[in-house]
C-alpha positions as CSV (number, residue, x, y, z in Angstrom):
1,X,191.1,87.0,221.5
2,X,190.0,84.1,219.4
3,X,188.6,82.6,222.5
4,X,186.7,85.2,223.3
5,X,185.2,85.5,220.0
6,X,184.3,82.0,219.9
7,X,182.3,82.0,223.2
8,X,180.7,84.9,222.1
9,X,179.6,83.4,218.8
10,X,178.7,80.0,220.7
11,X,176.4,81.8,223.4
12,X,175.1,85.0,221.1
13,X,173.9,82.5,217.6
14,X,174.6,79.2,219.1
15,X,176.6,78.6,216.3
16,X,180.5,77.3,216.2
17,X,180.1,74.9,218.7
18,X,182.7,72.2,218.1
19,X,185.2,75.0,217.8
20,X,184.2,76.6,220.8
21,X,184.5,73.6,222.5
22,X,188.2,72.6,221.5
23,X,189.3,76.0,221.8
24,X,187.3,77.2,224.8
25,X,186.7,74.0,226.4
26,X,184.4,75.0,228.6
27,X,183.7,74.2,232.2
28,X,180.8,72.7,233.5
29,X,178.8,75.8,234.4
30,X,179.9,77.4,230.9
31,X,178.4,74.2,229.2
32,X,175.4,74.5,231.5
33,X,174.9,78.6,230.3
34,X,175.2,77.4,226.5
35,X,172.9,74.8,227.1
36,X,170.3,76.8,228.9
37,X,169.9,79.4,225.7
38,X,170.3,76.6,223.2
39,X,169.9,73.3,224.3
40,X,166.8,72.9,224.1
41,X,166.0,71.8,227.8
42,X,162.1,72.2,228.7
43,X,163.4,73.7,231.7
44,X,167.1,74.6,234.0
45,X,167.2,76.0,237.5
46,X,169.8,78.0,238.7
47,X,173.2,77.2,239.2
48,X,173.6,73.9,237.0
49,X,177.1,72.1,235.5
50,X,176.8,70.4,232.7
51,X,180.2,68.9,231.6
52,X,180.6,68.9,227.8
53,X,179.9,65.1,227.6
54,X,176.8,64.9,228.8
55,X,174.6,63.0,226.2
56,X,170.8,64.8,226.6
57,X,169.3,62.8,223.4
58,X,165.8,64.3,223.5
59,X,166.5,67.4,225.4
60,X,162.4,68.8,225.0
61,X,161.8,66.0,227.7
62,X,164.0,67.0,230.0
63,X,163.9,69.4,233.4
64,X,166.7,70.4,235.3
65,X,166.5,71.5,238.8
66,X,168.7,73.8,240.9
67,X,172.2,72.9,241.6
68,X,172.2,69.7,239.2
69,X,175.6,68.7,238.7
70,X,175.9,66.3,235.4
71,X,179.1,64.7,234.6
72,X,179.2,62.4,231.2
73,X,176.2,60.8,232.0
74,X,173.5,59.7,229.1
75,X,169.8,60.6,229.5
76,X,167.3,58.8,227.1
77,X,164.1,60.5,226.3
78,X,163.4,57.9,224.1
79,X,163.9,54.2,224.1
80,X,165.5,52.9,220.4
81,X,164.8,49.3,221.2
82,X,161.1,49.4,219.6
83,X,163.6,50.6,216.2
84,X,164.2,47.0,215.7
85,X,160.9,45.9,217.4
86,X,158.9,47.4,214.8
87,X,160.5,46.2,212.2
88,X,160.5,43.0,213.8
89,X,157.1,42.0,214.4
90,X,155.6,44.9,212.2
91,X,154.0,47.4,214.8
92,X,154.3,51.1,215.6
93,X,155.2,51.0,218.7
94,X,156.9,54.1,220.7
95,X,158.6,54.7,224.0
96,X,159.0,57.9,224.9
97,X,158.9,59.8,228.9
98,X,160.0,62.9,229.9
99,X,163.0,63.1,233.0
100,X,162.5,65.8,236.1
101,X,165.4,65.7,238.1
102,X,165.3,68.0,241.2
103,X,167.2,70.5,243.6
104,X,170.8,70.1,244.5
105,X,171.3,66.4,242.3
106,X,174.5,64.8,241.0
107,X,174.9,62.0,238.3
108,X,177.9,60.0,238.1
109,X,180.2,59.4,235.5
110,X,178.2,57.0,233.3
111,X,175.2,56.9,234.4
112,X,172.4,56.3,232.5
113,X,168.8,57.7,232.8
114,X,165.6,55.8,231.0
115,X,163.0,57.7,230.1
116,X,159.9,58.5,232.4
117,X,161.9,59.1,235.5
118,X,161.8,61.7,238.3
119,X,164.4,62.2,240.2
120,X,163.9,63.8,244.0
121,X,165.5,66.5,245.5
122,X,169.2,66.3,247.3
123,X,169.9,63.2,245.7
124,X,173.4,61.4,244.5
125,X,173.1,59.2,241.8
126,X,177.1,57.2,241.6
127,X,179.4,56.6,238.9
128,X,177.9,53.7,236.8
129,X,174.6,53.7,237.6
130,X,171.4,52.8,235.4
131,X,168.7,54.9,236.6
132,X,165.1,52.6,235.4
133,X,162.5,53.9,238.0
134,X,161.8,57.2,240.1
135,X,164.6,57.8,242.8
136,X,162.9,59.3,246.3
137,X,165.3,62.4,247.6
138,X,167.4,62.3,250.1
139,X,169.3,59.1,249.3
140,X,172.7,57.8,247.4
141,X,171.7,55.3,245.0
142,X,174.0,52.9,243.2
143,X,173.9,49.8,240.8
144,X,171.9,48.8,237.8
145,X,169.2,49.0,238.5
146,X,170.2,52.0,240.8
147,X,169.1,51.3,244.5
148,X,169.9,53.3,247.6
149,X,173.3,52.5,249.6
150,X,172.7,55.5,251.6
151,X,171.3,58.8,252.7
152,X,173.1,62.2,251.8
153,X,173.2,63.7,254.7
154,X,175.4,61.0,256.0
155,X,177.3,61.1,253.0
156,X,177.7,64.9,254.0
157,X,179.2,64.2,257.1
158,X,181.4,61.7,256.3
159,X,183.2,63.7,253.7
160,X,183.4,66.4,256.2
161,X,185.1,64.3,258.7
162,X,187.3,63.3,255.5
163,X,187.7,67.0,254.5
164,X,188.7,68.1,257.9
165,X,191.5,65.4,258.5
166,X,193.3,66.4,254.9
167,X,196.4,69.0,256.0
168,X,195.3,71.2,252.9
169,X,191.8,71.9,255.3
170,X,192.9,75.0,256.9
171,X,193.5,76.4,252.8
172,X,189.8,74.7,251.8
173,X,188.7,77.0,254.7
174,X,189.3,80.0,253.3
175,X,187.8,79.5,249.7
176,X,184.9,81.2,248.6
177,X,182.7,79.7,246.8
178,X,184.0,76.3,244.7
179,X,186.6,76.0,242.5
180,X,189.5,78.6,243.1
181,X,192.0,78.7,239.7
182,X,194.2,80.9,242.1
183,X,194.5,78.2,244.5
184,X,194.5,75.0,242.4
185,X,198.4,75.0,242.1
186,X,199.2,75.0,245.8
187,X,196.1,72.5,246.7
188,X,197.7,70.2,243.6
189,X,201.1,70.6,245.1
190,X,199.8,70.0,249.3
191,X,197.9,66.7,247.5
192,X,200.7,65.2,245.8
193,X,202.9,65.5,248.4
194,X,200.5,64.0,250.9
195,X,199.7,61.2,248.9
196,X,203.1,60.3,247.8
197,X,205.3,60.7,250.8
198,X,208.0,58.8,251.5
């Protein structure tokens, strides 16, 4: 009950959000629904996941294609560096740049995006990566700066070669869809025993 009062209030007024958050904790796609009414995003697509920390620090900047996966990554709209330059050497400078990122992209675990990049369609971006300069679609990128290691249809087939060796495969098979909270349990229990045997 209080959980489903606290979503409600969270998606319906957008307000209670750290409570909703501890109490709820909500997935990736829940985040992504919450963020899409009051984020502030210029624009989502469809079927997003946001996990909860994801840093968006000037949100009106930023556009969000289909199928963007986001997971505790940092984008900066803004660049706080000409803070201290300003003060410095007594300008008024400013850094600003908006962020597209396309169809069907993921963003590591600490990433970081700088402001006044686009990111292209079907595009991996991996865990640790600092994002400075457009990224063409179709490729893995890696590093800081971020190049590309690879291309993703590649990577595609190499995890399906992967997925298909795994002696849980013939249980992926029958899932619909992604993540199954039915089937979670047995999949934990097939995994553990696979990778601890003996």
């Amino acid at each position: 009950m209080l959980k489903r009062l606290c979503r409600y209030i969270a998606h319906r007024h957008g307000r209670g959000i750290g409570l909703y958050r501890a109490v709820c904790q909500p997935s990736g796609e829940e985040w992504a629904a919450y963020l899409r009414r009051h984020g502030g995003l210029h624009a989502m697509g469809e079927d997003c996941s946001i996990q909860t920390n994801v840093t968006i620090t000037d949100p009106a900047y930023v556009t969000l294609g289909d199928n963007v996966r986001l997971s505790g990554c940092t984008l900066f709209g803004h660049d706080g560096v000409v803070n201290m330059l300003n003060r410095a050497y007594g300008r008024k400078l400013d850094r600003v740049g908006r962020i597209r990122i396309g169809n069907h992209v993921f963003i590591g675990h600490d990433c970081v995006v700088m402001p006044d990049v686009t990111i292209g369609d079907c595009v991996v971006v991996a865990t640790n990566s600092v994002v400075t300069s457009d990224l063409d679609g179709g490729f893995v990128y890696a590093g800081s700066p971020a190049r590309p290691i690879g291309r993703v249809d590649q990577l595609v087939e190499k995890l399906q070669r992967d997925s298909d060796a795994y002696p849980w495969a013939p249980l992926i098979a029958t899932r619909h869809g992604g993540f199954d909270a039915a089937m979670e349990p047995v999949l934990k229990q097939m995994r553990v025993a696979h990778f601890y045997q003996g």
